[in-house]
Chimera marker file (.cmm) of the C-alpha trace (Angstrom):
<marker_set name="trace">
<marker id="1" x="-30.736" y="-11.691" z="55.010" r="1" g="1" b="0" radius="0.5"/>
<marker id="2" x="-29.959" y="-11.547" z="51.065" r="1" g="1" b="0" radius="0.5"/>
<marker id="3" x="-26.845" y="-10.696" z="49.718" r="1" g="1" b="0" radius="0.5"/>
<marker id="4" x="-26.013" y="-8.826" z="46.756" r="1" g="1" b="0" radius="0.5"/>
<marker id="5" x="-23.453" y="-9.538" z="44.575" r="1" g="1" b="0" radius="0.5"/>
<marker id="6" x="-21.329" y="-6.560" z="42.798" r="1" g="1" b="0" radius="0.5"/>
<marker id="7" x="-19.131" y="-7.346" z="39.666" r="1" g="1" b="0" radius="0.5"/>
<marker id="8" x="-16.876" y="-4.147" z="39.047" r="1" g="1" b="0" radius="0.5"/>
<marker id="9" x="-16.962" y="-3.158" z="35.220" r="1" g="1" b="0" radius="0.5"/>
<marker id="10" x="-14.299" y="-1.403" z="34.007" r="1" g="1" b="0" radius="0.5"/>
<marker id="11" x="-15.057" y="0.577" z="30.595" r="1" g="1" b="0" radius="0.5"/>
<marker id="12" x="-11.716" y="2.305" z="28.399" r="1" g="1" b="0" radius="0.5"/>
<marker id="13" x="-13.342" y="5.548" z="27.340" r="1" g="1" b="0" radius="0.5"/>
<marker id="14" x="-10.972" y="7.580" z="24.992" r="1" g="1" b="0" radius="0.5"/>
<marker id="15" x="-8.114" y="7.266" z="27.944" r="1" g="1" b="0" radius="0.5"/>
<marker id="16" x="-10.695" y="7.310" z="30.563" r="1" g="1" b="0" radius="0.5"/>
<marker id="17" x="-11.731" y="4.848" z="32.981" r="1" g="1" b="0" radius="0.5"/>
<marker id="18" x="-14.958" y="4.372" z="34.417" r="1" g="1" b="0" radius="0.5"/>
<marker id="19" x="-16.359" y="2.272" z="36.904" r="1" g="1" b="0" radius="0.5"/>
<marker id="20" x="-19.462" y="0.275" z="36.377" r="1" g="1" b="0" radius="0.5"/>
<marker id="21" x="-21.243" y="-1.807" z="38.102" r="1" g="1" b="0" radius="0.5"/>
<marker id="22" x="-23.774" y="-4.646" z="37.837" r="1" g="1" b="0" radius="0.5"/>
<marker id="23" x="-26.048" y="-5.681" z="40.735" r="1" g="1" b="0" radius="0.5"/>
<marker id="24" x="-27.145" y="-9.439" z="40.717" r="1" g="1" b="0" radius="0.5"/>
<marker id="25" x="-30.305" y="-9.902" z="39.129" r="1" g="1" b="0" radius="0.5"/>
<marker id="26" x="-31.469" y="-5.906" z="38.676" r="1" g="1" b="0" radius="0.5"/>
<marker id="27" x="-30.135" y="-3.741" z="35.631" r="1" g="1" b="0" radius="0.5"/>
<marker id="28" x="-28.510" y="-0.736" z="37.197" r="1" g="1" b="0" radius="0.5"/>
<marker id="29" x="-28.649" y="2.830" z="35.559" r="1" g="1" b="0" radius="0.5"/>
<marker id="30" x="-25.210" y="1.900" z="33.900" r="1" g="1" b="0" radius="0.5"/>
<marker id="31" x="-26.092" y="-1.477" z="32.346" r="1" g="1" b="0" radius="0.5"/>
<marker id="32" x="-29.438" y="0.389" z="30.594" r="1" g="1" b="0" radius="0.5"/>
<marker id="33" x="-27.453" y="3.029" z="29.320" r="1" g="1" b="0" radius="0.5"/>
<marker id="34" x="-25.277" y="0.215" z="27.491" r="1" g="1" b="0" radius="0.5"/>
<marker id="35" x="-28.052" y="-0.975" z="25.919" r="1" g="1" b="0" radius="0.5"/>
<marker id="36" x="-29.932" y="2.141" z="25.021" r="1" g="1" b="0" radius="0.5"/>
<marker id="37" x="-27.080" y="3.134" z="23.082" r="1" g="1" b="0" radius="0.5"/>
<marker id="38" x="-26.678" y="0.237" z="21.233" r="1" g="1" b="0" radius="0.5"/>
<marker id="39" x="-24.222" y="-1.778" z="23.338" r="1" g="1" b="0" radius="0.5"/>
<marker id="40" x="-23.791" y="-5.496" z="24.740" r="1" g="1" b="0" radius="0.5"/>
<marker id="41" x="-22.390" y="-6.562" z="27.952" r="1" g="1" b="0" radius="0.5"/>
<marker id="42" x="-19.111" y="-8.752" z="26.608" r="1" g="1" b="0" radius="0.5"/>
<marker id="43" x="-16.354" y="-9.991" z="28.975" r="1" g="1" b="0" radius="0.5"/>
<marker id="44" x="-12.912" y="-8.825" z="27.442" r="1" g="1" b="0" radius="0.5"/>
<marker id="45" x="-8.937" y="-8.434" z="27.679" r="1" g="1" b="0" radius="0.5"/>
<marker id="46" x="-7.265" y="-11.134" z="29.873" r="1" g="1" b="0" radius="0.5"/>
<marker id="47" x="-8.997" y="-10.670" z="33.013" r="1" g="1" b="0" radius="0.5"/>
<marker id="48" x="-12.309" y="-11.195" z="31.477" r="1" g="1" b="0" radius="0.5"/>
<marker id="49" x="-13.689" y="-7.874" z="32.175" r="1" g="1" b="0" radius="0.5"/>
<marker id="50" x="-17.229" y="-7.332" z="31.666" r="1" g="1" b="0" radius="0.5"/>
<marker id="51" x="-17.150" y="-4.299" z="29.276" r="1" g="1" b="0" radius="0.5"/>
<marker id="52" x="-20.452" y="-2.157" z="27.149" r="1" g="1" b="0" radius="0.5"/>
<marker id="53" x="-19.056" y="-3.009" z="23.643" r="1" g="1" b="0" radius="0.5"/>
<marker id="54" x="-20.846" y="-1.164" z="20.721" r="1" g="1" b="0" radius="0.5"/>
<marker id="55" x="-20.313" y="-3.065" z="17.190" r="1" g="1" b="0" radius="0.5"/>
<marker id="56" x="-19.519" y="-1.025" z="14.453" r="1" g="1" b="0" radius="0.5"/>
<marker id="57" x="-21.291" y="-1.246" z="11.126" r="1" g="1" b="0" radius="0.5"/>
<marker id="58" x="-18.797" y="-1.412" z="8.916" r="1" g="1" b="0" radius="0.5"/>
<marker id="59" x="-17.103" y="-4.317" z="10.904" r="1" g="1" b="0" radius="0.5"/>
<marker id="60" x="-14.137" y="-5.998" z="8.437" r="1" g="1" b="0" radius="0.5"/>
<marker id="61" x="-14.429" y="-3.543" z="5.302" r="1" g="1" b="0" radius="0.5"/>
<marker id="62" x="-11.583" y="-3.252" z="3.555" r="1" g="1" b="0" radius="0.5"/>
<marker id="63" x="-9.646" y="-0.021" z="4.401" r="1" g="1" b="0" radius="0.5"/>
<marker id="64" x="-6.728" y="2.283" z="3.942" r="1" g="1" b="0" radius="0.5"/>
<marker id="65" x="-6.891" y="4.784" z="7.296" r="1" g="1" b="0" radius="0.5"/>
<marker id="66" x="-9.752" y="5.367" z="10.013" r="1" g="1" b="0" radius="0.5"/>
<marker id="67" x="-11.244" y="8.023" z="7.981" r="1" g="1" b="0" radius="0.5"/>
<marker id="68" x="-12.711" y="4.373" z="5.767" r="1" g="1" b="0" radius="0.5"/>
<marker id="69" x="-13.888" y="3.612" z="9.239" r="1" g="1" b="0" radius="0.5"/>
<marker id="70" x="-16.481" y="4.166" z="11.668" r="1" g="1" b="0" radius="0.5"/>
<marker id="71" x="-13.595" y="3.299" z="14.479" r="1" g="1" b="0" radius="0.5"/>
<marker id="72" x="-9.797" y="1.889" z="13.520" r="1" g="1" b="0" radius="0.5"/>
<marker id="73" x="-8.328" y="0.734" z="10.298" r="1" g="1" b="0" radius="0.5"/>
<marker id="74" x="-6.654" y="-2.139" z="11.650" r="1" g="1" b="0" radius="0.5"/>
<marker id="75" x="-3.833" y="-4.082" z="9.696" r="1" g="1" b="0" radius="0.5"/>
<marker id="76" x="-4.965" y="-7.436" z="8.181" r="1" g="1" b="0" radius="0.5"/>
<marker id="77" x="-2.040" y="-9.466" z="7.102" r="1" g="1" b="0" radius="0.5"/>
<marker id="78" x="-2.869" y="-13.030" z="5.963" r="1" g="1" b="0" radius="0.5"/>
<marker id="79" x="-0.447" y="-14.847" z="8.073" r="1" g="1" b="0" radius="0.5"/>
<marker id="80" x="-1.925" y="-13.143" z="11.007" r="1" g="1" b="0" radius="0.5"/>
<marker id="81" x="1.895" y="-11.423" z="12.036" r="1" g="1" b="0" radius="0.5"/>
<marker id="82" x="2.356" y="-8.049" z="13.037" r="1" g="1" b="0" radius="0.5"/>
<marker id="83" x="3.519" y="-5.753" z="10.390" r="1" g="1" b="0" radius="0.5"/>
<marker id="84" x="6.309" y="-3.265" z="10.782" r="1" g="1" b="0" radius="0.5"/>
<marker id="85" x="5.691" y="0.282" z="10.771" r="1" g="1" b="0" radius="0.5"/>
<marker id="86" x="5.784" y="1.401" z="7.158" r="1" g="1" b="0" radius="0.5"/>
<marker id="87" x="4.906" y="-1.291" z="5.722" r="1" g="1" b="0" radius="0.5"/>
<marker id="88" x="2.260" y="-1.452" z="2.627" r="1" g="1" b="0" radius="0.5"/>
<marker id="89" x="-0.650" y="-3.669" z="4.306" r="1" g="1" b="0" radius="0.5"/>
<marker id="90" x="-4.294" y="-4.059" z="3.759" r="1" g="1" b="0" radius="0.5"/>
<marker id="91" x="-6.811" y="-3.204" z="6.180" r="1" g="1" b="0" radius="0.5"/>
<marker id="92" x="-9.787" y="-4.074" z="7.674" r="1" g="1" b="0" radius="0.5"/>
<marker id="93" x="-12.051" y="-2.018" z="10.338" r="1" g="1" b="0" radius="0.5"/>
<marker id="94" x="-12.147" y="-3.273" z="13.574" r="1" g="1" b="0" radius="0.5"/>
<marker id="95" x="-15.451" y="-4.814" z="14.090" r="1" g="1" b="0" radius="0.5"/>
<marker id="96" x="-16.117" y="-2.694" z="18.086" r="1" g="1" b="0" radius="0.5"/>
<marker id="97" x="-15.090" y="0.177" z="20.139" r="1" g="1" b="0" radius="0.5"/>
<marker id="98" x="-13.471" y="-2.923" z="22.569" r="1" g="1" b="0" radius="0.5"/>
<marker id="99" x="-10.801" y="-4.400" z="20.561" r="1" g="1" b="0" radius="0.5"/>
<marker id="100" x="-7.814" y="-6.092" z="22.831" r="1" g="1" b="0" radius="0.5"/>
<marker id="101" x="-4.851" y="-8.130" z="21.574" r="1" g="1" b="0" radius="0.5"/>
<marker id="102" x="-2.184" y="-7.560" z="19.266" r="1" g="1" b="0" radius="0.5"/>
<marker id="103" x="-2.632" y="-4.999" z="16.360" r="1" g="1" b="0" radius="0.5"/>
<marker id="104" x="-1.333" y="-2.254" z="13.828" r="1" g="1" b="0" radius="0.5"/>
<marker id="105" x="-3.423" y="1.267" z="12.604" r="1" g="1" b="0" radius="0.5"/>
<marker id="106" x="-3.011" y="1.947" z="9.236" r="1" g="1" b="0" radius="0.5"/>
<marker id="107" x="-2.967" y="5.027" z="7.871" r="1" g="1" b="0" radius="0.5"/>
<marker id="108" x="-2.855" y="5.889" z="3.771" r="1" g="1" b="0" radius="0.5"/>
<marker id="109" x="-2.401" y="1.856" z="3.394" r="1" g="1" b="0" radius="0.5"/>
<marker id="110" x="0.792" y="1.450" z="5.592" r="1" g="1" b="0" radius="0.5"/>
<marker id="111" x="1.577" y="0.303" z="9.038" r="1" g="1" b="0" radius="0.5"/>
<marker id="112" x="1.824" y="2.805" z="11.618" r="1" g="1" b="0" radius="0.5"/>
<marker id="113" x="3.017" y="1.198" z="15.106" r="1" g="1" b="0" radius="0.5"/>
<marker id="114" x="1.874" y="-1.957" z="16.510" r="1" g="1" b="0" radius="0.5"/>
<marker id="115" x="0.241" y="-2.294" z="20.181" r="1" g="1" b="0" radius="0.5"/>
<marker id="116" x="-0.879" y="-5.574" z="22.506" r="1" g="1" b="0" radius="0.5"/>
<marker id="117" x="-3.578" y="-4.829" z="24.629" r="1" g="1" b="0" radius="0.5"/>
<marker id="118" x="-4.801" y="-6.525" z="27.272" r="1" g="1" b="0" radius="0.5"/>
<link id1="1" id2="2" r="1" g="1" b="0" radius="0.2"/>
<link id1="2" id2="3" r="1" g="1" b="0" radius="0.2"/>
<link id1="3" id2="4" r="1" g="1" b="0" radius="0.2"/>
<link id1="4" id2="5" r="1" g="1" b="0" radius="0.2"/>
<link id1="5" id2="6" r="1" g="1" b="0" radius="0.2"/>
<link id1="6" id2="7" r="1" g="1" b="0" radius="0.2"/>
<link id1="7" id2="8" r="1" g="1" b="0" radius="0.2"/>
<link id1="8" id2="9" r="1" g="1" b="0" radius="0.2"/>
<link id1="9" id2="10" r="1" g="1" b="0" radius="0.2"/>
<link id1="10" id2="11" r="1" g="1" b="0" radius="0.2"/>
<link id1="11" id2="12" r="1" g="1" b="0" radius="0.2"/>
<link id1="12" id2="13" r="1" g="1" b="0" radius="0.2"/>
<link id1="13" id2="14" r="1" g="1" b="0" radius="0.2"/>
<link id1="14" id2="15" r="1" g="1" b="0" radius="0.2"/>
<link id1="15" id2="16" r="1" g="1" b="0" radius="0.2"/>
<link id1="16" id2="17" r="1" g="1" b="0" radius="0.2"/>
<link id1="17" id2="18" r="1" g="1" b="0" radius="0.2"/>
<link id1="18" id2="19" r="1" g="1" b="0" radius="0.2"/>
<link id1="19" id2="20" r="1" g="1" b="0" radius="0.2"/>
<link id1="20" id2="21" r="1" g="1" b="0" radius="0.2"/>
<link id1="21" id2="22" r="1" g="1" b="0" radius="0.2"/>
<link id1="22" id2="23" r="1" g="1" b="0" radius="0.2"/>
<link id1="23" id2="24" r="1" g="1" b="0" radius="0.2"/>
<link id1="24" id2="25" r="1" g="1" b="0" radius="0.2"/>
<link id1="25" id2="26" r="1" g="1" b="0" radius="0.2"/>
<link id1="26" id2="27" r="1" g="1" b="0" radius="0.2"/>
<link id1="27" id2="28" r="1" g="1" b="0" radius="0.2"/>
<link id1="28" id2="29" r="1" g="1" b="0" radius="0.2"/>
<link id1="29" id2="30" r="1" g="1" b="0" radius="0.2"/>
<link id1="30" id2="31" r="1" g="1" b="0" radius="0.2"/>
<link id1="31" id2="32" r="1" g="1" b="0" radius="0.2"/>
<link id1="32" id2="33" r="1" g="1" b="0" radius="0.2"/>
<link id1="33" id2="34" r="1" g="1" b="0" radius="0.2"/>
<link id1="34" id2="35" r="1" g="1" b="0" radius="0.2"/>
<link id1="35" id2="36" r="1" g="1" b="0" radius="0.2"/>
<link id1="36" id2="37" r="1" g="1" b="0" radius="0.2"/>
<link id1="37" id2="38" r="1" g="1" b="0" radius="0.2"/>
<link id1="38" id2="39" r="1" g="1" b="0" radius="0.2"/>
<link id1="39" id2="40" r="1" g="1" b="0" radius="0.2"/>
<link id1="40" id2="41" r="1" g="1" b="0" radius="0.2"/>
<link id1="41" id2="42" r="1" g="1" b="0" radius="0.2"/>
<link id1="42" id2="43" r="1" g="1" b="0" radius="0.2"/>
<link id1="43" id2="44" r="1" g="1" b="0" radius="0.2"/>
<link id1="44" id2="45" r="1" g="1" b="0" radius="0.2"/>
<link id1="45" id2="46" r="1" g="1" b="0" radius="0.2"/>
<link id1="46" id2="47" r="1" g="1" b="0" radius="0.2"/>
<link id1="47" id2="48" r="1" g="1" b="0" radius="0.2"/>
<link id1="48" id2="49" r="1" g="1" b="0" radius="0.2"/>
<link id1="49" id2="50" r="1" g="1" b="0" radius="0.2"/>
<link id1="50" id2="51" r="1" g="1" b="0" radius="0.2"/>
<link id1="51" id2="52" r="1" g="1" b="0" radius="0.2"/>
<link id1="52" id2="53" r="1" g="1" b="0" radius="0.2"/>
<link id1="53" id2="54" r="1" g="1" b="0" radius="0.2"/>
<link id1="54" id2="55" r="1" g="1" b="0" radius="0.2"/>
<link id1="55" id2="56" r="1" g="1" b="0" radius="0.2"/>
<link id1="56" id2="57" r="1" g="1" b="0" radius="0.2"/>
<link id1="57" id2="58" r="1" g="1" b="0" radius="0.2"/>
<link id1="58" id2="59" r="1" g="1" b="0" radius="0.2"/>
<link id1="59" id2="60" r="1" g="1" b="0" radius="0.2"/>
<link id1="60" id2="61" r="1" g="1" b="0" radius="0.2"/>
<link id1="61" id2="62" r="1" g="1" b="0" radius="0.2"/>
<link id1="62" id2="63" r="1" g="1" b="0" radius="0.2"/>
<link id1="63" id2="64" r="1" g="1" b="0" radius="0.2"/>
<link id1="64" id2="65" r="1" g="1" b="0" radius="0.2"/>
<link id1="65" id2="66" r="1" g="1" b="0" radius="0.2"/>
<link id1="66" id2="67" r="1" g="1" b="0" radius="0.2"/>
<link id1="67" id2="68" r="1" g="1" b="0" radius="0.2"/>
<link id1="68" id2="69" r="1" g="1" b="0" radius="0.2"/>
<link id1="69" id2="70" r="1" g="1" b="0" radius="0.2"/>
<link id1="70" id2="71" r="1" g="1" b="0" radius="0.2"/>
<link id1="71" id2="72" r="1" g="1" b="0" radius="0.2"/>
<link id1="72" id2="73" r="1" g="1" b="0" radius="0.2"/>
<link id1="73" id2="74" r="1" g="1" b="0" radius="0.2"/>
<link id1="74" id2="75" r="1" g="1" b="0" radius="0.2"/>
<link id1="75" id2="76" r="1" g="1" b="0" radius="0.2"/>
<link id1="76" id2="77" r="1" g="1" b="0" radius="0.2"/>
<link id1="77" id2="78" r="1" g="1" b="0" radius="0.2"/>
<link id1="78" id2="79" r="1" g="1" b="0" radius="0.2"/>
<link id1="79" id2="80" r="1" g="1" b="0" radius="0.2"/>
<link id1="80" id2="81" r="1" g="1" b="0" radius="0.2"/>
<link id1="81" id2="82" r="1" g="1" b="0" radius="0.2"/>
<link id1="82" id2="83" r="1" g="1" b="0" radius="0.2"/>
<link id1="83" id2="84" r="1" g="1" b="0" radius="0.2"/>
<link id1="84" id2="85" r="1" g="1" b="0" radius="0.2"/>
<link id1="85" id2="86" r="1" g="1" b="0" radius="0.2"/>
<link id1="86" id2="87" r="1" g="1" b="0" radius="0.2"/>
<link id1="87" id2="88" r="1" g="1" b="0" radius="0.2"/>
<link id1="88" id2="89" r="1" g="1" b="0" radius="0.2"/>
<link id1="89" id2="90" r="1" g="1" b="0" radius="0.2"/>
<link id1="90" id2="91" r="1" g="1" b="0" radius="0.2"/>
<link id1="91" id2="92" r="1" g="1" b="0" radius="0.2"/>
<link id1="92" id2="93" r="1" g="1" b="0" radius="0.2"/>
<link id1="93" id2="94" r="1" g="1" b="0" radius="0.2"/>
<link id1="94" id2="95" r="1" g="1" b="0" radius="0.2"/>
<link id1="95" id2="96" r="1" g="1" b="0" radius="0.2"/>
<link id1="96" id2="97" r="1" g="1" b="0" radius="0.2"/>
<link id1="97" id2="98" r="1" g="1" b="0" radius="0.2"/>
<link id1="98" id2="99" r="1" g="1" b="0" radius="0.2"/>
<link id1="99" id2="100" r="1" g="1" b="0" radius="0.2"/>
<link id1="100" id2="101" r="1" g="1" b="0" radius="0.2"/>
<link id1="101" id2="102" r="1" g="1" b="0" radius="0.2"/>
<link id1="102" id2="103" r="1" g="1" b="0" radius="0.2"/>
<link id1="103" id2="104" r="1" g="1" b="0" radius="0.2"/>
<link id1="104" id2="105" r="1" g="1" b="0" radius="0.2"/>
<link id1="105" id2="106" r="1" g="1" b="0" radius="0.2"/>
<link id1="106" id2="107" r="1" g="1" b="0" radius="0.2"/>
<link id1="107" id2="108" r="1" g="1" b="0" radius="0.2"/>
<link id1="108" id2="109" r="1" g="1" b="0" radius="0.2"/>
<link id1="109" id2="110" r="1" g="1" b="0" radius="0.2"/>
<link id1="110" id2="111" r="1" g="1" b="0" radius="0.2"/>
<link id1="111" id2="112" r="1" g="1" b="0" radius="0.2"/>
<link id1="112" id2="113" r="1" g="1" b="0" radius="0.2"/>
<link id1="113" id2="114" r="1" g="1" b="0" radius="0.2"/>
<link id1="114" id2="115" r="1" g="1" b="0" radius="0.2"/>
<link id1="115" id2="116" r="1" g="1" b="0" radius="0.2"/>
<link id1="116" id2="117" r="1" g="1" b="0" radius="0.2"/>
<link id1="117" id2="118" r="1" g="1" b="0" radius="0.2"/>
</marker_set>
């Protein structure tokens, strides 16, 4: 008797959670439509998650709001510290629709607030 093996997936869609599966050794319905649409399996956040993560183009462009960006504008400080909100930063565009950790938006080239994410 063979056993399958079922790793739970857990994508963030816009607020929404979804469920996803993968079944050892055969692609399910889910993991094909992650990679028809462009997307990699990637384990993420602090429980490793196994997530679809789709790469944006314009990964680490220098910007001033999301509207420079296919997803965020993300603060980019060169110490690597969390601005405060208001403050005058660069940014850079987050480089996939999966981004966990510490950050800051920025919107017309200043902080707005910052969030962890794990």
């Amino acid at each position: 008797m063979r056993t399958t093996t079922i790793i739970p997936l857990v994508l963030a869609l816009t607020g929404c959670s979804q469920s996803l599966q993968l079944t050892g050794g055969v692609p399910t319905m889910e993991t094909q439509r992650c990679a028809a649409s462009g997307g990699m399996l990637d384990q993420r956040g602090r429980r490793g998650n196994l997530m679809c993560v789709h790469r944006f183009v314009d990964a680490g462009k220098a910007c001033a709001s999301d509207k420079d960006c296919q997803g965020r504008c993300l603060a980019d400080k060169p110490d690597g510290s969390l601005p405060q909100p208001g403050e005058a930063v660069p940014g850079r565009c987050e480089p996939d629709d999966k981004t966990f950790g510490c950050y800051a938006e920025v919107e017309g080239g200043k902080a707005k607030r910052s969030i962890c994410v794990d």
